[in-house]
Backbone as ProteinMPNN parsed JSONL, in Angstrom:
{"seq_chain_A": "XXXXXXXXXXXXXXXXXXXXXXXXXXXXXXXXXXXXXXXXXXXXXXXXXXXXXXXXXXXXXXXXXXXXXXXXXXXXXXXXXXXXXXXXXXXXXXXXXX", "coords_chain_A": {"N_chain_A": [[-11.9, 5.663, 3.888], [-11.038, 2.321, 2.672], [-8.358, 0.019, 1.477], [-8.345, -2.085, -0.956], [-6.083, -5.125, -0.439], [-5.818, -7.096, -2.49], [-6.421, -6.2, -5.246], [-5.504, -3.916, -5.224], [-6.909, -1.46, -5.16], [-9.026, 1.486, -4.703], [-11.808, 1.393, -2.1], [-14.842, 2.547, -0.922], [-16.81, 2.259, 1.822], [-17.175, -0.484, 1.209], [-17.138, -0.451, -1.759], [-16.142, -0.569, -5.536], [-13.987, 2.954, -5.872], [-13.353, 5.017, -8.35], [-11.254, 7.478, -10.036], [-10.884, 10.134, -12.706], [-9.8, 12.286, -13.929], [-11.536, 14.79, -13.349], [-13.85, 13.627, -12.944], [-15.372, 10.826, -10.56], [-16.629, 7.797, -10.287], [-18.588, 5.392, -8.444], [-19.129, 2.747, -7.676], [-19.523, -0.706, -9.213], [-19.58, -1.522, -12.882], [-20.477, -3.661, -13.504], [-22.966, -4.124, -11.938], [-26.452, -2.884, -11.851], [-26.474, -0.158, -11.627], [-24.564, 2.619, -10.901], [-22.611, 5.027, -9.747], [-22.266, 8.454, -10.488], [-19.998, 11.055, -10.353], [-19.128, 14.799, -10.694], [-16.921, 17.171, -10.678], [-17.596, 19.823, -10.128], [-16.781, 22.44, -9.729], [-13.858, 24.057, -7.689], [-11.624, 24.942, -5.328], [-8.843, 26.303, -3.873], [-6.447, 24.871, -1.327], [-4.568, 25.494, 1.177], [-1.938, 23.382, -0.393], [-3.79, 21.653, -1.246], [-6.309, 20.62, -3.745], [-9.546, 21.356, -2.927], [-12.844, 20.044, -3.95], [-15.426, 22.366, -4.542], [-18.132, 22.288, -5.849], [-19.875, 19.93, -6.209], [-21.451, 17.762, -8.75], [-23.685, 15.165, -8.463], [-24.757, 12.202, -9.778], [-27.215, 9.46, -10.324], [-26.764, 5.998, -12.167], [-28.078, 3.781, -14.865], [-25.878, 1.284, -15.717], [-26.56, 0.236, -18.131], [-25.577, -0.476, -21.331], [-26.525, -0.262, -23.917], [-28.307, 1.865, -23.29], [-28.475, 5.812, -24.196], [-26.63, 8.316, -23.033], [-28.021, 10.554, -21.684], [-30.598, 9.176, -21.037], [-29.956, 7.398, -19.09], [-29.375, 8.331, -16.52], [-31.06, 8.692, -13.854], [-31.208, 9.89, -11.467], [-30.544, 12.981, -9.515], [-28.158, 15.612, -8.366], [-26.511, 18.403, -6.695], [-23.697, 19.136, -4.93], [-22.811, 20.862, -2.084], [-19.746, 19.75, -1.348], [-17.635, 17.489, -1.384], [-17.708, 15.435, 0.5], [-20.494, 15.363, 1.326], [-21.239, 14.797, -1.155], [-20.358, 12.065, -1.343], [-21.33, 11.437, 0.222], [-24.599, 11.342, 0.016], [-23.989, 9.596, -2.186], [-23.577, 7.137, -1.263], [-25.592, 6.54, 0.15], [-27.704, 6.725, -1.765], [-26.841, 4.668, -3.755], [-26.87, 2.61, -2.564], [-29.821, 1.955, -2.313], [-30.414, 1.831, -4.612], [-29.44, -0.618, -5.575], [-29.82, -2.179, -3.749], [-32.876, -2.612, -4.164], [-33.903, -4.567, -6.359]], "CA_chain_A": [[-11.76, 4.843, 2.706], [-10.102, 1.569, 2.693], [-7.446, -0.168, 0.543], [-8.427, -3.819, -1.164], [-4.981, -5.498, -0.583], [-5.365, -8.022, -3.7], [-6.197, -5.685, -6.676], [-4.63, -2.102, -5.027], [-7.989, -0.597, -5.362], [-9.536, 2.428, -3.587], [-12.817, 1.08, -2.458], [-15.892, 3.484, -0.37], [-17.996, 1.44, 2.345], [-17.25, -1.929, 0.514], [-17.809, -0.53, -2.891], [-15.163, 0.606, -5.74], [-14.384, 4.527, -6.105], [-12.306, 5.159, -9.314], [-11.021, 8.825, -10.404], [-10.44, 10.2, -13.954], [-9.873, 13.698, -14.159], [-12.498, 15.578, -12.36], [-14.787, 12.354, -12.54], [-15.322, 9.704, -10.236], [-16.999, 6.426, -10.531], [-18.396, 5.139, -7.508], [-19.55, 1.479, -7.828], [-19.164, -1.624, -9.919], [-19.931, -1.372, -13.76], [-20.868, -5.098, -13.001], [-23.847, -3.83, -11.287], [-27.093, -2.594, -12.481], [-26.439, 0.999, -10.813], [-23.361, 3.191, -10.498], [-22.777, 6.912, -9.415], [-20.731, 9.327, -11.176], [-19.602, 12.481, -9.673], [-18.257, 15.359, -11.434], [-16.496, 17.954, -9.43], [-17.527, 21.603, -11.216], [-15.58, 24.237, -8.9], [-12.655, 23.519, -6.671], [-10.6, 25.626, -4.951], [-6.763, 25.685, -3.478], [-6.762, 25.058, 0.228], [-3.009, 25.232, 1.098], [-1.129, 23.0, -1.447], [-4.775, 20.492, -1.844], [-7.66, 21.536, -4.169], [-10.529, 20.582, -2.685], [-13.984, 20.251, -4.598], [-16.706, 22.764, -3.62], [-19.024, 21.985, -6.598], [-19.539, 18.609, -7.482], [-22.743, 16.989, -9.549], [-23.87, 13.438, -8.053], [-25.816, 11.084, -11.098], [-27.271, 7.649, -9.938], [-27.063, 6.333, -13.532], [-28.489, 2.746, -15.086], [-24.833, 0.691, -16.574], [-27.013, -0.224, -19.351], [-24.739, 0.41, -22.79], [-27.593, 0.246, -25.176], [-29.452, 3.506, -23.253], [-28.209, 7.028, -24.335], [-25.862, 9.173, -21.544], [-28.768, 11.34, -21.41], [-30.814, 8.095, -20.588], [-29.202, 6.314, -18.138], [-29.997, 9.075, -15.304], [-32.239, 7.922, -12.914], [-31.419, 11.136, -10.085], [-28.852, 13.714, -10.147], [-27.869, 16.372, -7.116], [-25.6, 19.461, -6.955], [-23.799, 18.727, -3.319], [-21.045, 21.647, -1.783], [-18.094, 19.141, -1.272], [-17.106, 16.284, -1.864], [-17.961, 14.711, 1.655], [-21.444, 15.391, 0.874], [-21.412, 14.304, -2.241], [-20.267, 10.703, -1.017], [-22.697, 10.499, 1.86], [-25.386, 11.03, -0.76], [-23.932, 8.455, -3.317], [-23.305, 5.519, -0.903], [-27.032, 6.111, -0.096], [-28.15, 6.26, -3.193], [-26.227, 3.311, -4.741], [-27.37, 0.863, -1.662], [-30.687, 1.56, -2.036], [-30.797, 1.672, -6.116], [-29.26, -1.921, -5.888], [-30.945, -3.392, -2.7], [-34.312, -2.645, -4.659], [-33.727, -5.267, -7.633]], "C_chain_A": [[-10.727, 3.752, 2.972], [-9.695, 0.992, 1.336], [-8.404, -1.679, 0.378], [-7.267, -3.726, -1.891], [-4.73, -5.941, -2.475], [-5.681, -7.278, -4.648], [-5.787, -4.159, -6.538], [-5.767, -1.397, -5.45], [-8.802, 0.058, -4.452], [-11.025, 1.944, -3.593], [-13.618, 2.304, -0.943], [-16.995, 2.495, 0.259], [-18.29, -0.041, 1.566], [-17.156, -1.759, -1.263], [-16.72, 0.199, -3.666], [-15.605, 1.762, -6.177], [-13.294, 4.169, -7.522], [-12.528, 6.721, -9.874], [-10.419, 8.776, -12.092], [-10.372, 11.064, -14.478], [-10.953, 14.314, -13.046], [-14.135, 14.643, -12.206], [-14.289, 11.694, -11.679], [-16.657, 9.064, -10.29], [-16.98, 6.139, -9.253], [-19.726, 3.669, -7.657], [-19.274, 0.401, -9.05], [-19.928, -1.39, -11.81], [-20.458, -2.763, -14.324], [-22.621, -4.873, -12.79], [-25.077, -3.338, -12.141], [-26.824, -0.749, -12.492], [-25.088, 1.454, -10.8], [-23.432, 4.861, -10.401], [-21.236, 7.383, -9.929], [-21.133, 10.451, -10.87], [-18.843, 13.067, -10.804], [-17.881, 16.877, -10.754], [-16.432, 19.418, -10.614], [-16.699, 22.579, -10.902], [-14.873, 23.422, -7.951], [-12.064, 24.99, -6.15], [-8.999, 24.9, -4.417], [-6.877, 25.752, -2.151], [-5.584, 24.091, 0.731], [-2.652, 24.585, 0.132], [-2.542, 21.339, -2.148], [-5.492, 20.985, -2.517], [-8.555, 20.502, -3.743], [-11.929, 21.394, -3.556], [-14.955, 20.967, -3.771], [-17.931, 23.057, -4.398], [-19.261, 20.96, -6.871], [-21.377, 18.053, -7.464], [-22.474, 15.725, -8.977], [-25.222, 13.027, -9.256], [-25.659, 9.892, -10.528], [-27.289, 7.361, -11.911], [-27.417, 4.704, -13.714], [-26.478, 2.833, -16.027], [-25.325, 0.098, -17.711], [-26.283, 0.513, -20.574], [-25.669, 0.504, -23.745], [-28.547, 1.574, -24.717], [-27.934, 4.456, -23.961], [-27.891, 7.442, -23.606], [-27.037, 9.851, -21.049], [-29.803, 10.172, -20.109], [-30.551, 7.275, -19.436], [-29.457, 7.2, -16.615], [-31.216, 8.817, -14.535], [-32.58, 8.944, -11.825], [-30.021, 11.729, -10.215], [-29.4, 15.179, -8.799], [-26.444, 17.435, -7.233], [-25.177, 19.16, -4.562], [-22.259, 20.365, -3.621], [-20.149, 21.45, -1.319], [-18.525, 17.939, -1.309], [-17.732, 15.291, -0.862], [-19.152, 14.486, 1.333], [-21.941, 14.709, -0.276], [-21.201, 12.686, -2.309], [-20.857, 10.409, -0.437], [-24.228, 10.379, 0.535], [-25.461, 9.644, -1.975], [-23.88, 7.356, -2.316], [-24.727, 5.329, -0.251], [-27.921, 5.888, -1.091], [-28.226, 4.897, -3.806], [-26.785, 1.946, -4.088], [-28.52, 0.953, -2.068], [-30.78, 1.446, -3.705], [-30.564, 0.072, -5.982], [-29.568, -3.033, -4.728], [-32.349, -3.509, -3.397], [-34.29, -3.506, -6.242], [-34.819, -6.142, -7.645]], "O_chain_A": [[-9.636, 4.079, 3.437], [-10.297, 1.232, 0.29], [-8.999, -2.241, 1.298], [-6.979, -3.123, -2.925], [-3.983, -5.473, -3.334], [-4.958, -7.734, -5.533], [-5.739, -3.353, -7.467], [-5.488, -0.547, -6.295], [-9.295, -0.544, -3.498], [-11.639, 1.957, -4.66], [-12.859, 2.767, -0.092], [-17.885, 1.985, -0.422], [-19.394, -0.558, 1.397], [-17.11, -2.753, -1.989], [-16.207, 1.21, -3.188], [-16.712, 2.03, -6.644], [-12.59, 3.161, -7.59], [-13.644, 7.177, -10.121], [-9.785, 7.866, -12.625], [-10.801, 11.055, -15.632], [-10.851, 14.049, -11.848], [-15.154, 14.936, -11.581], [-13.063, 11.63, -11.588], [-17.692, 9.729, -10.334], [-15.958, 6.346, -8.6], [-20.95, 3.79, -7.715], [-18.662, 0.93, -9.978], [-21.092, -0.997, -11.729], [-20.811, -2.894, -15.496], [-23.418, -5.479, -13.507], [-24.795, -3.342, -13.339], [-27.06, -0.171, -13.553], [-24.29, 0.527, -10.665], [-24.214, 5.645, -10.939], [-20.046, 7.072, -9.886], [-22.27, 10.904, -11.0], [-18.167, 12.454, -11.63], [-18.801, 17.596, -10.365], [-15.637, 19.812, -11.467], [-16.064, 23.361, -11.609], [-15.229, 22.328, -7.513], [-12.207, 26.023, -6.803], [-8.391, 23.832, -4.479], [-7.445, 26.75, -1.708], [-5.453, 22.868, 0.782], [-3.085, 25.231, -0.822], [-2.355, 20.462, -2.991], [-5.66, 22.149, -2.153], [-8.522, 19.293, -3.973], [-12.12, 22.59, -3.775], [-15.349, 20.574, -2.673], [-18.759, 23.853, -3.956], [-18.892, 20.697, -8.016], [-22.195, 17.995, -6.546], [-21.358, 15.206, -8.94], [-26.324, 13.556, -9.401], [-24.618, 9.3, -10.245], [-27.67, 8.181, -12.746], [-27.08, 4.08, -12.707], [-25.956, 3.778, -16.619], [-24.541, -0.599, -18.355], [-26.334, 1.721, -20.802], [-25.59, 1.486, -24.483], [-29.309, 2.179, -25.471], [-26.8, 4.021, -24.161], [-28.734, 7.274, -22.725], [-27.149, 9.764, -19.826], [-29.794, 10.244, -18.88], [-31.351, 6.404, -19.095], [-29.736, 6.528, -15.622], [-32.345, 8.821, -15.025], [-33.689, 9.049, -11.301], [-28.949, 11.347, -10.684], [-30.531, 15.55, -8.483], [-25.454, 17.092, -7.88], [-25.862, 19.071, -3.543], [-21.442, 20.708, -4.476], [-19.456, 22.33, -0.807], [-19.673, 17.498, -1.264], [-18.287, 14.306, -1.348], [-19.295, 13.328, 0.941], [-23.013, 14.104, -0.284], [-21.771, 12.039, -3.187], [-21.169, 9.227, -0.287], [-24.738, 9.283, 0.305], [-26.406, 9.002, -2.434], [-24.335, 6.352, -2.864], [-25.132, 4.181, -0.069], [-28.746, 4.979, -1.192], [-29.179, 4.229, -4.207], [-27.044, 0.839, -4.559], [-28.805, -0.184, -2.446], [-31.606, 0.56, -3.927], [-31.546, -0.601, -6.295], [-29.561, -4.263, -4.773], [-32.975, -4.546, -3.18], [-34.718, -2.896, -7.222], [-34.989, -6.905, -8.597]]}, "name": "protein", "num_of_chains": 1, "seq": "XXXXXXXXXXXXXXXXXXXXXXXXXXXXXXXXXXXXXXXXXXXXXXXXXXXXXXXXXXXXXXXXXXXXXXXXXXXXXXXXXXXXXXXXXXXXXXXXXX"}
């Protein structure tokens, strides 16, 4: 993961990630497309918890659909790593196909 200097933001293969409790947000809300993760089980592994449940949703940023709505594909991954290799495929190809 690299840093973008000018707005201090964690970005994923060019694209931003943003965290918010046991969510993250992984793409622009700009965009037609964005993936939200939600990390179900974790454990403690030494003094880190790492995720070993987390839900991946490609979802439409459209505000007039319904949460329900807005799901387009949705995946149960067993960590986190996984769960990013799936979304940064996902997200390219949801928004290369416009």
């Amino acid at each position: 993961m690299e840093k973008n200097e000018k707005a201090n933001v964690l970005t994923y293969k060019g694209r931003p990630l943003r965290r918010k409790g046991n969510l993250i947000y992984y793409g622009s809300m700009a965009d037609k497309y964005v993936i939200m993760m939600q990390i179900l089980e974790s454990r403690a592994n030494k003094d880190l918890e790492v995720g070993t449940k987390v839900s991946v949703q490609l979802q439409l940023t459209d505000p007039d659909l319904k949460s329900r709505d807005r799901v387009v594909k949705k995946s149960e991954k067993d960590n986190l790593y996984s769960a990013m290799d799936v979304a940064a495929v996902w997200l390219e190809r949801a928004l290369s196909s416009k």
